[in-house]
N, C-alpha and C positions, 0 to 999 in steps of 0.2 A: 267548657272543655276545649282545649287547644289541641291539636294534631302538630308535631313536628314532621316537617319536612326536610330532609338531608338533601342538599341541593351540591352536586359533584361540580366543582370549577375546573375545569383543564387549562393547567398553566401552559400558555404557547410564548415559547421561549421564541427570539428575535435573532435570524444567522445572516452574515456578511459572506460573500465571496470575494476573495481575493485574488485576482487574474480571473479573465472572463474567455480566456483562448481555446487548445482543442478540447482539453479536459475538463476546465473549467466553468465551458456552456454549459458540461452534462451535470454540474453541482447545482446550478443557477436551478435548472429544468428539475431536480427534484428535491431540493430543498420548498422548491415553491409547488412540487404536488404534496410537500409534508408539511404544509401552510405555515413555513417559520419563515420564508424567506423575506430580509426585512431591506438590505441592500446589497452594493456592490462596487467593488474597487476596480477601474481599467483604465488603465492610460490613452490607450485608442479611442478620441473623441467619435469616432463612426460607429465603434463595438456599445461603447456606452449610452450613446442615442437610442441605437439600435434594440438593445435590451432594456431601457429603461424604457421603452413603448411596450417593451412583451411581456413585463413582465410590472408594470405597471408601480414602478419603485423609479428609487433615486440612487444613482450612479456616482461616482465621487471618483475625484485623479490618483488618488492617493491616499492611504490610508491614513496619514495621519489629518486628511482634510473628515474624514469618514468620522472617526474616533471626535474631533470637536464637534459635530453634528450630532453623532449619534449613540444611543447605550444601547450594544450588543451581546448577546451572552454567548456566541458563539461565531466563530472566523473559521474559513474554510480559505488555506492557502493551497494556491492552484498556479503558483510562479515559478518561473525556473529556478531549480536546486540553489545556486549559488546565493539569490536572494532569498530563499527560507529562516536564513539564521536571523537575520534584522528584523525580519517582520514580524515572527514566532517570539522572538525575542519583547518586542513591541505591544501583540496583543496578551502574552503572558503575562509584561508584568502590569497591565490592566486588568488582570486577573479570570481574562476570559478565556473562557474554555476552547481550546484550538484544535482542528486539525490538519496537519500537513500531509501535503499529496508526498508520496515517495519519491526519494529517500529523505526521511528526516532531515537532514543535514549534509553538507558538502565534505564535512570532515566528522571524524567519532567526538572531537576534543568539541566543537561548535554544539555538536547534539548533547553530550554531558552536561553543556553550561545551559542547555533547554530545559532538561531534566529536572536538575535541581532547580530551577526557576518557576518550574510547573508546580513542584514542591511545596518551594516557599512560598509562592502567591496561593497554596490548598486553591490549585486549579486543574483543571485538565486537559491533558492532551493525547493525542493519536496522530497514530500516523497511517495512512492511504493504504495500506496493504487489501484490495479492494477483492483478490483473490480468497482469500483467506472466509468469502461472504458469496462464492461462488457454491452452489449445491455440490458440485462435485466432489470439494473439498470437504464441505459439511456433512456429507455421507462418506467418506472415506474416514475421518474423524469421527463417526460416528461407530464405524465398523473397526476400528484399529481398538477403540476405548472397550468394546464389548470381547473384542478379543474375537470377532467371528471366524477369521482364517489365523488365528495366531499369531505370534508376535511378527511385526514387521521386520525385513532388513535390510534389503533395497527400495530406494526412490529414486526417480529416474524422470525429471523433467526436460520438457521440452519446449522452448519461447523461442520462436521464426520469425522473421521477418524482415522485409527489405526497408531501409532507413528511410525515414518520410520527412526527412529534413527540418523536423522540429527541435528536436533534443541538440542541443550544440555547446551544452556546457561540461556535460560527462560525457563515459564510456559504455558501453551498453550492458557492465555491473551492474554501477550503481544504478542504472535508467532500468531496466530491466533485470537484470537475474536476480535483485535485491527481493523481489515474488518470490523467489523460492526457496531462495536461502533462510526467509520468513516461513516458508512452507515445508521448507526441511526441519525447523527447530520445532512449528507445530505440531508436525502431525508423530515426532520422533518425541518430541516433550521432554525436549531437554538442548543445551548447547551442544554446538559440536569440540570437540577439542584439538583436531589438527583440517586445514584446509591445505589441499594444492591445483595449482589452476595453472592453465596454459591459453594464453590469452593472444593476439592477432589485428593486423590492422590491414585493410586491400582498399578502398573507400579512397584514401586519400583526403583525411581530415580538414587538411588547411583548404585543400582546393572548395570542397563543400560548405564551409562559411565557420568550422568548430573555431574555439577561441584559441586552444593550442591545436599540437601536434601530436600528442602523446595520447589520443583515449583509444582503447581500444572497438573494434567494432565486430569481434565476434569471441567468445571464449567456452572452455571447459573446465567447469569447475569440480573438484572431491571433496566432499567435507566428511570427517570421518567423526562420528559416535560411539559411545562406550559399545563393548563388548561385540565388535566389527561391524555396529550398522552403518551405511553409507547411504549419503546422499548424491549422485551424479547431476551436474545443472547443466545443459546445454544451452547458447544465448549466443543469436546472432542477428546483424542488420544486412544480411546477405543474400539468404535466401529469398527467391522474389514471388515466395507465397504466404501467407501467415499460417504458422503451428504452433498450437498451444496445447500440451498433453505433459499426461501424468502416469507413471507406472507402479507400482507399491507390490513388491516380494514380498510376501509373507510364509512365517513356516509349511502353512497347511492352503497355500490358494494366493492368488494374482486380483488386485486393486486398478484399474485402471481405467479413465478418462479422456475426455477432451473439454474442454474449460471452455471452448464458444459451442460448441451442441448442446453440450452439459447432457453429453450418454454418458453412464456409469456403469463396467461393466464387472462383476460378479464372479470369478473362476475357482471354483473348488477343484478343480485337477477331473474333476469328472461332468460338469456341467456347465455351464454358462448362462449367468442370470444377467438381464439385462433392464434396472428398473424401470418403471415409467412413470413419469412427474410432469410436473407444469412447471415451464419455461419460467425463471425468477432472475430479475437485473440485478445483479451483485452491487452496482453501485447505490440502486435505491435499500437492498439490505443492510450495507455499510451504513449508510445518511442514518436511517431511521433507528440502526444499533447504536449511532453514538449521541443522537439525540437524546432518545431516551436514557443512557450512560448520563445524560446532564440533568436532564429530566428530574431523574432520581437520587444523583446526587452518586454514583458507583460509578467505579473502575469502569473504564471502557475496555471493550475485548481485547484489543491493541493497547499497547500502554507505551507512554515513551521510552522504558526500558527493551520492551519491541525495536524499537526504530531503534534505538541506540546502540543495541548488540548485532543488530544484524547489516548495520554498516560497519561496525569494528570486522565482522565477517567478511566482509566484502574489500577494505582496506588491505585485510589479509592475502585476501585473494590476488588484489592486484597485485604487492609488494610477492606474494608467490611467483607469481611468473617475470617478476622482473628477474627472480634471484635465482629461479630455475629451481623451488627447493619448496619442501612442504615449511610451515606455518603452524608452532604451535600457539597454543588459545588457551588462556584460564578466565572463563567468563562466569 
């Protein structure tokens, strides 16, 4: 008489990081506590020593040195905007499953040709909307879907902060407000259809190292939703403290947050609930939602039609305030 044994394998799929810089460290640091991490791409011979001691892998100049060396099923690009499109391009149509830190793409036209590339190689991709995996979001998404203060109608964010001289190829749209313009189509669940934005430059672009002249460095954005809901995006590199908050009107009661405490607070117009949880890294809930998205073979939460509508959103915005004129959208 024989006994079978059902013996469970856990497939550990194999992830690449691409760019090892500010953000990029933080991919390396938990891809490797979610035991896929297999290597990594950095041009800086000292960053690459460096990590390839810590992390006990092998480093590579360049990804296309990476790719003859190695089979990865999944790249985590972590490089500045302008180079996303060649790379995303690259590990696509190697059919691997990718994800770009935001924004997508430097342009909406470069993201579309991602899109369908992701498509036709039946691969996948995501883009960095790292927000989106913050608790606060996750309960406010949570309360909006059950309907517990009624329907929303204002959003009202807030992202501060004095420029740290890393970002030098965009404006602080696409670097920034592109969170919430993503956080305005989720938590409203649906496109918006006119945006107008009034956008600012005091910095002095060229003097701090940008490549042009023209990005903006603080703006206000509207994006307007069916049947009057509005989303307000405030985003600046000015302020010389960081703020990061959330506000959500509802018919019957107030939604609102702060995205680095991750207090979420409760107003029905007569109380105030204030819940309490354990502190969770949105980046490690990102990593491990689109791992398992590969894992299993599903949609990841973010999909590159994500990334690709909410930079046409943000194009909008800026050509808004060139023109001094609202922006309609058929998305």
């Amino acid at each position: 008489m024989y006994k079978v044994i059902k013996i469970r394998v856990e497939l550990r799929l194999k992830a690449a990081v691409i760019g090892t810089g500010s953000w990029g460290k933080h991919h390396l640091r938990v891809l490797d506590e979610l035991n896929c991490l297999d290597s990594f791409v950095e041009k800086n011979p000292e960053l690459r020593t460096l990590f390839e001691k810590k992390y006990s892998i092998k480093g590579f100049s360049s990804l296309d040195e990476l790719l003859k060396d190695r089979d990865v099923d999944i790249c985590n690009i972590c490089t500045p905007t302008t180079t996303h499109f060649d790379l995303a391009k690259t590990t696509l149509s190697h059919g691997i499953s990718t994800l770009v830190e935001k924004p997508l793409t430097y342009s909406s036209s470069q993201g579309e040709e991602l899109v369908n590339l992701a498509k036709d190689n039946n691969t996948s991709l995501t883009v960095g909307f790292v927000e989106r995996f913050n608790p606060i979001i996750v309960n406010i998404k949570e309360q909006l879907q059950k309907q517990t203060f009624g329907d929303p109608l204002l959003i009202e964010f807030q992202r501060e902060n004095r420029w740290a001289g890393v970002t030098k190829d965009i404006g602080v749209i696409l670097d920034s407000s592109v969170h919430d313009i993503d956080g305005a189509r989720w938590l409203f669940n649906e496109e918006p259809s006119v945006v107008f934005a009034r956008t600012g430059n005091v910095l002095n672009p060229k003097a701090q190292g940008f490549v042009g002249t023209d990005y903006e460095d603080f703006a206000t954005i509207i994006l307007g939703f069916k049947n009057q809901k509005t989303a307000i995006i405030i985003a600046n590199w000015v302020t010389p403290y960081k703020v990061r908050r959330i506000s959500v009107t509802c018919t019957d009661g107030n939604l609102s947050g702060d995205y680095m405490s991750q207090e979420i607070r409760h107003d029905d117009g007569k109380s105030v609930t204030i819940p309490t949880r354990k502190y969770e890294e949105p980046l490690m809930n990102e990593l491990k939602s689109f791992v398992e998205s590969v894992k299993l073979k599903k949609s990841p939460l973010i999909t590159g039609v994500d990334g690709l509508n909410t930079i046409k959103i943000a194009e909008a915005a800026i050509n808004s305030a060139k023109r001094g004129a609202p922006i309609y959208l058929d998305l």
